[in-house]
N, C-alpha and C positions, 0 to 999 in steps of 0.2 A: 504494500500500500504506500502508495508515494505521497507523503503531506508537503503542502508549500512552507516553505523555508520563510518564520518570522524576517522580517524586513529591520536590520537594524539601524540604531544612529551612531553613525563611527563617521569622523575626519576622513573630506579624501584625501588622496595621495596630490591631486593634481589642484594645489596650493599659492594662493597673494603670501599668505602670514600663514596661518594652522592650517586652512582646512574646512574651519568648522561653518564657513558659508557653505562650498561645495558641498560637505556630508548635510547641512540644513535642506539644499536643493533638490539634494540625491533623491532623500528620503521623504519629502514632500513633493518631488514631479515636475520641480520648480528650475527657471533658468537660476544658473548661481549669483548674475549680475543683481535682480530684483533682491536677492537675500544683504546683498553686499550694501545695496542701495539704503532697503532698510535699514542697517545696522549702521550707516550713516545717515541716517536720518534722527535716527533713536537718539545716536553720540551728538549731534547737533542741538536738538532740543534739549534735552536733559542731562544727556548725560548718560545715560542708563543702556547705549548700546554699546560703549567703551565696556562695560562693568558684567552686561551680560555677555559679549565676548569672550571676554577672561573668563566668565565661569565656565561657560561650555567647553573652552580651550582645554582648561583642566579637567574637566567631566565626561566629557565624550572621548573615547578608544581612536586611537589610528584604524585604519581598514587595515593596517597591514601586521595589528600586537597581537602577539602570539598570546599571552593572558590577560586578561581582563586586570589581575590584580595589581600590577604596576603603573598604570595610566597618568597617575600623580606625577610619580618620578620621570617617567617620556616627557610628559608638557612642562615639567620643571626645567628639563633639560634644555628643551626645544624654546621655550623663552629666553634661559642663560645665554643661548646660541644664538637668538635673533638679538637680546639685549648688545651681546660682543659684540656682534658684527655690527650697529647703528652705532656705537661708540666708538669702532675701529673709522667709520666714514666720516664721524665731524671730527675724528682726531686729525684725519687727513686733509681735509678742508682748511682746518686751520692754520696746517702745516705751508699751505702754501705761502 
């Protein structure tokens, strides 16, 4: 008996920042621009697309993590890595 395979929400692979617009679009049907658009829209007004960003950054799985129970520590990392590398680019800037 073959059952359909629950649909999950996991980051895609094919990423601006995390992800977590694509895995938003994936799993609601949706283009990823409109998700992207939103969550500048949100960050605009309030505030509150900046903040819910971050959390789903940390909350939602890569499509690609072998366990579920590590997600924390990938998104920690994957911040560390985006944080380096925008600090490595106005370090340069300034150098000039």
């Amino acid at each position: 008996m073959n059952t359909p395979q629950a649909q999950r929400l996991l980051r895609s692979r094919e990423r601006l920042v995390a992800g977590v617009a694509g895995g938003l679009a994936r799993y609601f049907n949706v283009d990823p621009v409109i998700v992207r658009l939103i969550f500048v829209l949100l960050g605009l007004m309030n505030g509150m697309g900046v903040v819910l960003y971050l959390v789903l950054w940390l909350l939602m799985p890569n499509e690609d993590a072998g366990e579920p129970g590590n997600n924390l520590e990938v998104a920690f990392a994957e911040m560390r890595a985006l944080v380096e590398r925008l600090v490595d680019e106005v370090r340069a800037l300034f150098r000039r």
